[in-house]
N, C-alpha and C positions, 0 to 999 in steps of 0.2 A: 493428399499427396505427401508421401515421405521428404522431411527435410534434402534428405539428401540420396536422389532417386539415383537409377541407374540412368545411363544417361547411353545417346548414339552417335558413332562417327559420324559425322558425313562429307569429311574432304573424300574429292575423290582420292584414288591411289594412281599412282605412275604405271604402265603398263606397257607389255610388249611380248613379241609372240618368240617361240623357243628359249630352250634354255640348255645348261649346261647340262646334259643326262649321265657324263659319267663322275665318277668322282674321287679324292685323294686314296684311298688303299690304292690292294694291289689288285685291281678289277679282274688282269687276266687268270691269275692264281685263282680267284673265286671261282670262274667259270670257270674250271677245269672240272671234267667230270671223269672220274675212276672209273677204268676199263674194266672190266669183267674179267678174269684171271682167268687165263687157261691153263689146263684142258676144263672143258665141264667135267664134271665129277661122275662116276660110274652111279653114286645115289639118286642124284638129280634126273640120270638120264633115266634109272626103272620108275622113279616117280612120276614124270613125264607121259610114259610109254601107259604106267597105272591110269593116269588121270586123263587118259585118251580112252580107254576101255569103258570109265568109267562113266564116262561125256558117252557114248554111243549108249551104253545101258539104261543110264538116263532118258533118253531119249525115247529109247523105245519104251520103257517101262511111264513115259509121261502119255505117250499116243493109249499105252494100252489103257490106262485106266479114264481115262476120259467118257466119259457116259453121256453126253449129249449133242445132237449133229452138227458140231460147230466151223460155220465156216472158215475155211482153211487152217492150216497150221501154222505157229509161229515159234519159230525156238530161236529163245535169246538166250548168248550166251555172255558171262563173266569173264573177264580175265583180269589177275594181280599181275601185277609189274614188280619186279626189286626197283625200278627208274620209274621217274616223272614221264606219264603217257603224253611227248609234247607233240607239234607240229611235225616233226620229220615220221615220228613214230605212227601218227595219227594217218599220213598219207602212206605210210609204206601198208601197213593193215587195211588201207582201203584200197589201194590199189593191187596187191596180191590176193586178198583175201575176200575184198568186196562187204567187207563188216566197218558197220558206220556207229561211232559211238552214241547212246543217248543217253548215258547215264556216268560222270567222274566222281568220285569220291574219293575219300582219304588223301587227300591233298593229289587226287589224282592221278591215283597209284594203283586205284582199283577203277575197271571202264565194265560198262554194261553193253554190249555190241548187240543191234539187229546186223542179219543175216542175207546180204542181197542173193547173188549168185548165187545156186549152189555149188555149180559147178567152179566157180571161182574159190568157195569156201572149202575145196577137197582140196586145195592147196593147203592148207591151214591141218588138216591130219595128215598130210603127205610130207610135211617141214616138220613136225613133231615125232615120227617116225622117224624120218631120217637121220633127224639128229640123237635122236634115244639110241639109233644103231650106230653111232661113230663106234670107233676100234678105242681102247683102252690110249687113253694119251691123244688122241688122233685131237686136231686143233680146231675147232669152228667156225673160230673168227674169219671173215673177207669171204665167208659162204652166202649162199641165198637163203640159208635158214638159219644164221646166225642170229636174228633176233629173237628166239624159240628159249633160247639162253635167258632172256630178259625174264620172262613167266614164271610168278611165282607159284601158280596156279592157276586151274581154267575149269569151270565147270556149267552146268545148264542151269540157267535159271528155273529151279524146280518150284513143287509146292513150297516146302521148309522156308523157302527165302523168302517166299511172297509174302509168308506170315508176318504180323507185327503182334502188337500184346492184343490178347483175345480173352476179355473178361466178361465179355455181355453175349447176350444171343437173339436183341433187336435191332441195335441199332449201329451202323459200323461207318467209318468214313473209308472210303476205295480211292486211292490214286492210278490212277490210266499211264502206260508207257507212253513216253513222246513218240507213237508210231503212228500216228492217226491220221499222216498226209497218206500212207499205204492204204492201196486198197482195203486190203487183208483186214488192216487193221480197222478201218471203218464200218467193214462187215459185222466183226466182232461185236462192235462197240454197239452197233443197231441190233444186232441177235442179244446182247446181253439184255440192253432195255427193254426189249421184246420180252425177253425169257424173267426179268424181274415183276416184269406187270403182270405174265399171268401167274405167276406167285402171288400174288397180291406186294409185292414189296414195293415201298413207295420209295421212287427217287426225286433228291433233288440237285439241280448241276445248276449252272450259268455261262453265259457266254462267254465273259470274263476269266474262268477257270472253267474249261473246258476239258481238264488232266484229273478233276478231283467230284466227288458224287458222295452224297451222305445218302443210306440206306438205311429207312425204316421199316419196323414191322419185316424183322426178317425171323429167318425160323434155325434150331437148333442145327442141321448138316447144311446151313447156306453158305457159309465161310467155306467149309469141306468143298460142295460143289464147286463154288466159285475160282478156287486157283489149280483146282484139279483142270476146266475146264473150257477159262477164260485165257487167253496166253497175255492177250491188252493188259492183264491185273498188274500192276509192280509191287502193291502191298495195298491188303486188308488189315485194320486196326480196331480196335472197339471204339464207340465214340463215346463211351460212359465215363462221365468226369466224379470221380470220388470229392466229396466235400465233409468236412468237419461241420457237427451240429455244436454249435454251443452248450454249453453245459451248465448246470444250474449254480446259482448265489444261493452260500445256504443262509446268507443274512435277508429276512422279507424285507423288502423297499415295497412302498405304498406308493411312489412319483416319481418322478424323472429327477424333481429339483432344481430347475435351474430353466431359465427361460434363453429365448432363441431372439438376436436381433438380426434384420436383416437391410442390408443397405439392396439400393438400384444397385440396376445390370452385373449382377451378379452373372458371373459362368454356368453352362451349363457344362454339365457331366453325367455323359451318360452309363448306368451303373448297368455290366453286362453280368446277372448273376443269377438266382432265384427268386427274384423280384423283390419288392421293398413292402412292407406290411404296412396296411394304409392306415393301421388304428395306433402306432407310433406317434405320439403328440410332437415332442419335439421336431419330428420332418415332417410333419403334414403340412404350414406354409412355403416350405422350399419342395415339393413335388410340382412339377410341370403336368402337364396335361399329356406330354409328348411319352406316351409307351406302349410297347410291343410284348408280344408274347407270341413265342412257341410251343406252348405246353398245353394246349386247350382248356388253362383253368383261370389265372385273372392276373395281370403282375402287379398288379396291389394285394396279393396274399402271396405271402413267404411262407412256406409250410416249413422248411430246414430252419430257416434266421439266419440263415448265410449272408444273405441280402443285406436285411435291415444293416446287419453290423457292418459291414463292409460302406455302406451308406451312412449310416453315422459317422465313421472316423472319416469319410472325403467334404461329408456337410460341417467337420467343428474341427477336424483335426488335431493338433497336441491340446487344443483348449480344452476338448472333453476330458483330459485329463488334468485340469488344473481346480480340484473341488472349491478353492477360494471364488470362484467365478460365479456369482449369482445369474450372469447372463453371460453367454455366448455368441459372439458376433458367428455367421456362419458363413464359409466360404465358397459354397456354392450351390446351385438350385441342380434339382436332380429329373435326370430322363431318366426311364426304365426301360433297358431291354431283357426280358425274362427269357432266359433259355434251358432252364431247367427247374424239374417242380422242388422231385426227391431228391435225398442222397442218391449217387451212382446211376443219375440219369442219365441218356444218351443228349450229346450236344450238337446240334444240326451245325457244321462250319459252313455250308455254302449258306443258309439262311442268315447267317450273323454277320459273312462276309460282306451278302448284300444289304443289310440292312445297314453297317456300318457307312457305306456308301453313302443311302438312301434319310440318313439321320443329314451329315453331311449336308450335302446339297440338299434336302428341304428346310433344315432347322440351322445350318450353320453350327453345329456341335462339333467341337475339335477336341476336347477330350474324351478319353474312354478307358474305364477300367476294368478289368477282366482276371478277377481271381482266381480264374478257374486254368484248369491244363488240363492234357489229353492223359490216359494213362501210359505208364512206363517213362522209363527216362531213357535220355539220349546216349548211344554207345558213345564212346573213347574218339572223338572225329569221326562223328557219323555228320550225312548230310543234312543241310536246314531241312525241314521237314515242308513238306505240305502248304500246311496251313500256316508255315511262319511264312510260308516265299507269297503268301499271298496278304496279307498282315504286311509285308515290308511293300509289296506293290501300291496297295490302297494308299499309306504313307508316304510313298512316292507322290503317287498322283494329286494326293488330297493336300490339304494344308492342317493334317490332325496325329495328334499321340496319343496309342495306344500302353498302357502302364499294366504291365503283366505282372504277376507273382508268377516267381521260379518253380514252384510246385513244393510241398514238404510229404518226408519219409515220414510213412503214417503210424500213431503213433499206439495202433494196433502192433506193427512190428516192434515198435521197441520196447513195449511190455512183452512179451514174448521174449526176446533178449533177456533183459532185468530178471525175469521170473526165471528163464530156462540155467543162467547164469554165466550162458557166452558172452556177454557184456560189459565190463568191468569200465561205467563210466568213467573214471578219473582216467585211468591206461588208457583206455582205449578216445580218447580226445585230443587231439582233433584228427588222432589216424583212422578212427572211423570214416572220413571222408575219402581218403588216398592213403591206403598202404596197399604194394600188390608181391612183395615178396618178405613173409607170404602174409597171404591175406588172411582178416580175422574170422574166425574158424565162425563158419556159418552164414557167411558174411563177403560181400563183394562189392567194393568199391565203387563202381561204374553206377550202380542202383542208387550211390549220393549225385548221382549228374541231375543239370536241368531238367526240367518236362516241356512239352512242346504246347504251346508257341514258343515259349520264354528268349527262344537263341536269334527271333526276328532280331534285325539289325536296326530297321530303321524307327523301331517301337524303344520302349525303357522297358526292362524287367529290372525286378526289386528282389531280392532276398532280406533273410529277418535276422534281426540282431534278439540274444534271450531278453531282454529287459521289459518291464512294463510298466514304467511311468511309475512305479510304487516304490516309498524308501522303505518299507519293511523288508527283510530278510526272506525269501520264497523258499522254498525246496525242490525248485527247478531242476534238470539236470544238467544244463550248461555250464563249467567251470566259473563263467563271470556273463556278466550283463550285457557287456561292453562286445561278447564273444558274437561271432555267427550260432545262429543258435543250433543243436545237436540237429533239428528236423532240417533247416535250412539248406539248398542244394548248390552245386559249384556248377563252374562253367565246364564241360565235355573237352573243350580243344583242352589236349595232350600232345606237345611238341617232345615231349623228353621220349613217347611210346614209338617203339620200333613199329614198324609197316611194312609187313610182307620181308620181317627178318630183318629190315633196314633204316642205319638211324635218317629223319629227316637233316638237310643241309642247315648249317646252322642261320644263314641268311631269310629260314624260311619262320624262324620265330618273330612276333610279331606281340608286345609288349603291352602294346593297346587294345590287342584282338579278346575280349573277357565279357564275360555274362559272369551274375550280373550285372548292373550299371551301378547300384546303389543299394544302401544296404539302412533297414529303420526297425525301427523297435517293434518283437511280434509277439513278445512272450515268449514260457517256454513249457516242457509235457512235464508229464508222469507227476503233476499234481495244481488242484483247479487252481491253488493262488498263485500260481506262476501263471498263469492266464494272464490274458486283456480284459479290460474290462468295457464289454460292447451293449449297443442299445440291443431292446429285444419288445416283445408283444407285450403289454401289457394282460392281457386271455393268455402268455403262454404258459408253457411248466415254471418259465422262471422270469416272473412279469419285471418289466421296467428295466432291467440289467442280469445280464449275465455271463460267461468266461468261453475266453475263446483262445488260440496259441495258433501262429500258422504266418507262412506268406502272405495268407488273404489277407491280411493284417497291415503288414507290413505296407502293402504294396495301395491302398486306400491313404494311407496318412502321405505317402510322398504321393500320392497323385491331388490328396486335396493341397500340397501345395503347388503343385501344375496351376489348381487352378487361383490361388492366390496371388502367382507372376501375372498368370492370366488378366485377372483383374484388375490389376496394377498397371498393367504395361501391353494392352488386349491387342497395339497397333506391330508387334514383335510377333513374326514367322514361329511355329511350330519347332522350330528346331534350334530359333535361341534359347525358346524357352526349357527344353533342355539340356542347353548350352548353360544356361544359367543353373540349374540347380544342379550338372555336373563340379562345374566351376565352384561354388561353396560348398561341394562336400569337402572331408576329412575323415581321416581314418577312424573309427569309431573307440579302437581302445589303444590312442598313443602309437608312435613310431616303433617301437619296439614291444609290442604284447608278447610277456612272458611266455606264453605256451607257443608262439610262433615264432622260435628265436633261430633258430637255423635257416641255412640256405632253402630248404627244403619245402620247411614250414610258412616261411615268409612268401612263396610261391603258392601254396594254397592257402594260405589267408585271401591272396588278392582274387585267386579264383572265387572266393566266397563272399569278398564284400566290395570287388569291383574297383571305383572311386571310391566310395567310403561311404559315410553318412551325409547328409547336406546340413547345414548350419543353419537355423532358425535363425541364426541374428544375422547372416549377411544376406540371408536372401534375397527380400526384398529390397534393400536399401543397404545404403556403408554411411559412410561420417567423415569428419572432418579429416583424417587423418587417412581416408582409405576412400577407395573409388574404383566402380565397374563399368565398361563401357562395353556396347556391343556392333561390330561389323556385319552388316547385313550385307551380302554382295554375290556374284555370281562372276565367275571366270570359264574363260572357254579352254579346250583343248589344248596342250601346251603350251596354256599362257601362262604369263609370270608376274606377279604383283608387287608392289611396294607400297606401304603406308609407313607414312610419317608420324613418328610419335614424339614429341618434344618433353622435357620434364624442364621442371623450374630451375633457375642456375641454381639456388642453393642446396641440390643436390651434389655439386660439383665439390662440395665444402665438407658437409652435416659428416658427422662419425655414424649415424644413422643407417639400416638398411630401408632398403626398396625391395620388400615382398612381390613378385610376379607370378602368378598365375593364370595360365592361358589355357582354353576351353576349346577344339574347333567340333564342329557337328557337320553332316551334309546329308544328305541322303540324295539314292541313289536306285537307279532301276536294275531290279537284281536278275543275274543268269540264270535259270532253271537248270539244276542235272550237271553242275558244272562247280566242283570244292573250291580250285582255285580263280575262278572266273565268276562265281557268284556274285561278288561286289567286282567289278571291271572298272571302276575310276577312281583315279588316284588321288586327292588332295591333301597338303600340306601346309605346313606352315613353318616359319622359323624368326626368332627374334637377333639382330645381326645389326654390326654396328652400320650407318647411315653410310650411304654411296649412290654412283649412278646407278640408274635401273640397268643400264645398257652396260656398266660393269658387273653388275652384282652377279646380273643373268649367266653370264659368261665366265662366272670363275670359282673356285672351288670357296664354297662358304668358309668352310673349317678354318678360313686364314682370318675371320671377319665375326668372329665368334665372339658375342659380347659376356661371354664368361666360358671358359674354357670347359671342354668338354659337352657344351649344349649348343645344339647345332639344331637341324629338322627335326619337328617334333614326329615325324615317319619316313623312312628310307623306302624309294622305289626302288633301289640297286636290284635286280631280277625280277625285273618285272612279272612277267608269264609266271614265274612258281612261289611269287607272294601271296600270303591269302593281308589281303588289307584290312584296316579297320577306319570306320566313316567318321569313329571318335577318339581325338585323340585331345590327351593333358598332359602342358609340362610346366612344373615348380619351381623358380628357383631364387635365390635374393642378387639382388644388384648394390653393389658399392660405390662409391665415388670414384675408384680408380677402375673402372668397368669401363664408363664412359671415355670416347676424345677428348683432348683438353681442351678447355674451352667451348666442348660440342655437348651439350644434356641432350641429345638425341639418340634415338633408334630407327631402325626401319623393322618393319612386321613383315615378312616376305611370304608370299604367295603361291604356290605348283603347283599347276596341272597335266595330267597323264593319266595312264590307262592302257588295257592290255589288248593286244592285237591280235593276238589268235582265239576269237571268237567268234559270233557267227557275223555277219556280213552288216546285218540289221542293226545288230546291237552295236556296231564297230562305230556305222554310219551315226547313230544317236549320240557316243561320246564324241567323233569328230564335229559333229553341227550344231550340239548344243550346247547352251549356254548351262553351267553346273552351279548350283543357287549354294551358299556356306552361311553359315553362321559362328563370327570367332569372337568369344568373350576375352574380356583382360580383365582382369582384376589388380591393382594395386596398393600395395598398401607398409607406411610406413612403420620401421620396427625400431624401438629403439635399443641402442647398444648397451647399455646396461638398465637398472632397473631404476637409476635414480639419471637415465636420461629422458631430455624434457623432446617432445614431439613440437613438431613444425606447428599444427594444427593447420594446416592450408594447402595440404597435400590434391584434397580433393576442387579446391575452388580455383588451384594454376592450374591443373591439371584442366579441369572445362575449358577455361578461359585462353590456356594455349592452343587449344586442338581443334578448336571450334567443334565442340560433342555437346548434344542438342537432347532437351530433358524428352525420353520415349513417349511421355505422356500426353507433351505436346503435339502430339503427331494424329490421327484419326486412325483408327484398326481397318486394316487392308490396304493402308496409301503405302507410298514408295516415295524415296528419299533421292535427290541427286547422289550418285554415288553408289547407290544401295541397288536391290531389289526392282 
């Protein structure tokens, strides 16, 4: 046990239901929304009138080419908005038009309508006409088809749309439209099963996700037939996951070197990859018995080494890079779930989905890491995809973390670049990630976004910093070490991008919403010694060690420290323990990185390394002078929270700072089809000087603000058109004259809420239940110059006032008064 462990609340906190929802600006100024200028414009109106012509052509041109008897038809159609598609808009389009959304995106600017009525929907070309025919100047407003104005565009969901990236021609993952309580559409659904099996094409679904079907063993014009002739399809994708093989050490190694110790109850970790190579000496006492395979061949044979390496660095973590170490303590025992053999195999999501499950509840496995992503990356505020909303459900339900790598640009394209000579590494970094006027010649920004899963929410994804553990000089191509590295990919959400012409409102950025969470050393391309350096086969091309560069990299060393809190602290929720290794990250190269020095720049750094890196030395433990504690608890519906935090009086005195650092996490059951509703619950937090609850609740914080300027670490102010985030972190030092006089105290404030134009179900779940948070604190004293002397007892007032209780002492799964 670390001298000096992280330790747990457990006074309870003060409590009480409502709270103050609006707040000091100027609220009604915010809510005003900008009228649509009249007249519409003579352009808009041929536009209109064009993309009516072109919706009927559509249409027809979809019935004609359909080649097999499928029952009924289903035409869905799109429409862009210049405005937020809210509740008022939502009922006027249902109730004229009889088109029922299932599908919001781009912050909800873009809706996917089925089609009831028809005859209700010939309202819908007859208000589109009408208004293309206004007279030159004639005014539209206070008419019945003045909302016609609002469309930025409408068109049929054709073939083109239903594509996604199509690189394989066996195996594909298929999402189903939310139609499937309609007849029509369950017809479909059974004809298509039907018509797959006498293909020979094997499917696999679950009850569970019922909206999503991986397809094997399909054939070259299946995809073609398929969105030609299915209307149920919303999008066919390949399911073939590209993986980097390791590449050879041209130094021959004869051994490993270095021996393996292993303590009890170690963690398990289940390694979701190309399975692990069973003649690896160093992991063959930490393999479990516990593994699976999809590939029909063994998951104790890694034919890539994707596996093994990936398995190495979660089983030793930064030790395997520490050559002074004759032995390596290891941090944790390994499951195997094999889901692919080769490079560029197809990856079953609904079999991994269940199996993730199925690990769970039979073995108790809460960790899982998953190198792999789907092909293509995510557009500019495109939707959670798929398999992340189902990745964030399992999370939900379960008590486990999923630790993703963001995916990397491969590094086939960028020898291509380098060689062709549109590339100009030093210029072109770090605007390779984001320049769009104009972009660099060859070259398209959006293609540096995450890959899917990575933008699940209630999961961690990792991106990779260039460095690898070596102080020799590489010939990488990342400017510095300390940098995201050139392959490494950023988070998609783009607030500064217009939508359908239109900026979003500035209330709708959201500071904490970023992929992804954390950012570790991956290496870097275009030469082996900027590699990692990973286990591998002994039998293989490059026995004992060989070079590797990539997220998959990355994203194995911060999960083998998942499972080292794990181990430490096994009785801690799934969600502190990413609470906690949020909590000690930091930036990885300084506050101000030279090539991120602008407004501009400083905004895509964070999209690429999230939080930052996590700190080996406070992870696990702090010291005398510094101390982490963590809140385990659950708040219901518009409740309001207060905890008590005392600091020792000699804070009242010391020229000294007080370092604060605050962590919250929650997860949360996500909306399907739904940008701004996907995450529906609101929790916050805010550090504020001490009061009654039954004042606190009731009054504007901003006046009670224990350092000016730091208030809620996340604003509900518009609710309906926030996209939330479940994680949020805020920084800052406390002083002596911060605190009351004579009062070393704070209060930790607590909020809950959530958005009400959702569906009924999902409304009733955030009003009835209880919502579980995890809030780390971290503090820690600073001193004010370099020859001042530290308290040294920062951390033993700090327990001894609060009554925070060593984690350790507690048994894995119990609950605390207070708590959980």
């Amino acid at each position: 046990m670390p001298e000096y462990p992280h330790l747990l609340y457990t006074k309870n906190p003060a409590k009480t239901n409502g709270f103050k929802k609006t707040r000091g600006r100027d609220s009604k100024k915010e809510e005003e929304k900008p009228e649509l200028a009249p007249p519409i414009s003579e352009e808009k109106k041929r536009f209109l009138a064009a993309r009516l012509d072109a919706y009927n052509s559509a249409v027809s041109e979809r019935v004609r080419k359909k080649t097999l008897p499928i029952p009924a038809h289903i035409d869905l159609i799109e429409i862009d908005f210049h405005v937020t598609f809210d509740k008022e808009l939502q009922n006027h389009f249902f109730r004229t038009y009889d088109l029922y959304p299932i599908e919001l995106s781009h912050f909800n600017k873009n809706v996917l309508f089925s089609i009831g009525s028809k005859k209700l929907f010939e309202n819908f070309f007859t208000d589109i006409i009408t208004i293309s025919s206004l007279k030159k100047g004639e005014d539209h407003r206070k008419q019945s088809f003045s909302r016609m104005a609002l469309i930025s565009d409408f068109f049929l969901l054709d073939n083109t749309h239903r594509k996604g990236v199509l690189s394989g021609q066996e195996g594909y993952v298929l999402t189903i439209c939310d139609i499937l309580e309609y007849t029509e559409g369950k017809e479909q659904l059974n004809y298509l099963r039907n018509y797959l099996k006498s293909e020979g094409v094997e499917v696999s679904s679950t009850r569970e996700a019922t909206n999503l079907l991986f397809l094997k063993n399909g054939f070259s014009s299946l995809d073609k037939i398929l969105v030609e002739n299915f209307d149920i399809i919303r999008l066919i994708t390949s399911a073939r996951v590209p993986v980097i093989k390791p590449g050879t050490v041209a130094t021959p190694i004869r051994s490993y070197g270095f021996n393996v110790s292993v303590e009890e109850d170690l963690p398990i970790v289940c390694v979701v990859d190309t399975g692990i190579q069973a003649q690896v000496e160093p992991l063959t006492e930490l393999m479990t018995d516990i593994a699976i395979d999809h590939t029909g061949t063994t998951p104790r044979w890694d034919e890539v080494g994707h596996g093994t390496a990936v398995a190495g660095l979660i089983a030793f973590g930064t030790d395997f890079y520490d050559f002074s170490l004759e032995e390596i303590p290891a941090k944790a025992r390994l499951a195997v779930l094999k889901v692919i053999h080769e490079q560029n195999d197809d990856l079953n999501v609904v079999a991994l989905i269940q199996d993730i499950r199925e690990l769970y509840l039979s073995y108790d496995i809460r960790i899982f890491n998953i190198s792999l992503n789907l092909p293509g990356s995510k557009p500019y505020n495109g939707a959670i995809g798929k398999f992340a909303f189902e990745l964030d459900k399992l999370a939900y339900e379960l008590d486990i973390l999923i630790i993703n790598s963001v995916g990397n640009y491969l590094i086939e394209d960028f020898e291509y670049f380098v060689s062709e000579g549109t590339l100009d590494l030093n210029a072109h970094y770090p605007s390779f990630f984001y320049q769009t006027t104009p972009e660099i010649e060859g070259h398209s920004c959006d293609l540096t976004n995450l890959q899917e899963p990575s933008e699940s929410m209630n999961n961690l994804s990792v991106g990779a910093l260039a460095g690898n553990f070596e102080t020799e000089i590489s010939d990488g191509i990342t400017p510095a070490k300390e940098y995201p590295a050139f392959y490494s990919r950023k988070s998609h959400w783009d607030t500064s991008a217009l939508i359908n012409n239109v900026k979003l409102k500035g209330t709708q950025n959201n500071k904490h919403l970023n992929k992804p969470d954390l950012v570790f050393e991956g290496g870097d391309y275009l030469s082996l010694e900027a590699g990692m350096e990973v286990l591998s086969s002994p039998q293989g091309p490059s026995p004992f060690f060989a070079r590797l560069a990539g997220t998959s990299l990355a994203a194995p060393l911060i999960t083998s420290m998942v499972a080292q809190l794990v181990k430490e602290y096994p009785a801690l929720k799934m969600t502190s323990i990413k609470a906690l290794l949020i909590n000690s990250a930091e930036s990885p190269a300084g506050k101000n990185p030279q090539d991120f020095n602008s407004a501009d720049t400083k905004k895509l750094f964070r999209k690429l390394t999230g939080h930052g890196r996590p700190n080996p030395d406070r992870l696990i433990e702090s010291n005398e002078n510094a101390i982490t504690f963590v809140i385990e608890d659950s708040i219901n519906f518009d409740g309001f929270y207060s905890f008590d935090l005392r600091f020792p009086n000699w804070v009242l005195s010391t020229s000294n700072k007080i370092e604060l650092t605050a962590t919250l996490v929650y997860k949360f059951l996500p909306i399907p089809n739904n940008h701004l509703a996907y995450l529906p619950l609101h929790i916050s937090f805010g550090i504020f000087k001490p009061m009654d609850i039954a004042v606190m609740s009731q009054q504007d914080l901003d006046n009670f603000q224990l350092r000016s300027g730091v208030s809620w670490a996340e604003d509900h102010f518009g609710v309906e058109d926030r996209v939330f985030s479940n994680v949020q972190k805020i920084c800052f030092n406390i002083s002596s004259h911060h605190f009351d006089v004579g009062n070393p105290s704070v209060a930790i404030a607590m909020r809950c809420y959530g958005k009400s134009t959702i569906p009924e179900a999902n409304f009733r779940h955030l009003r009835e239940s209880n919502h579980p948070f995890s809030l780390v604190i971290g503090l820690r004293e600073i001193p004010r110059t370099k020859k001042s002397k530290l308290s040294g007892s920062l951390y033993n007032d700090i327990e001894a006032l609060n009554e925070l209780q060593a984690i350790a002492d507690l048994e894995a799964g119990s609950s605390v008064e207070g708590g959980i």
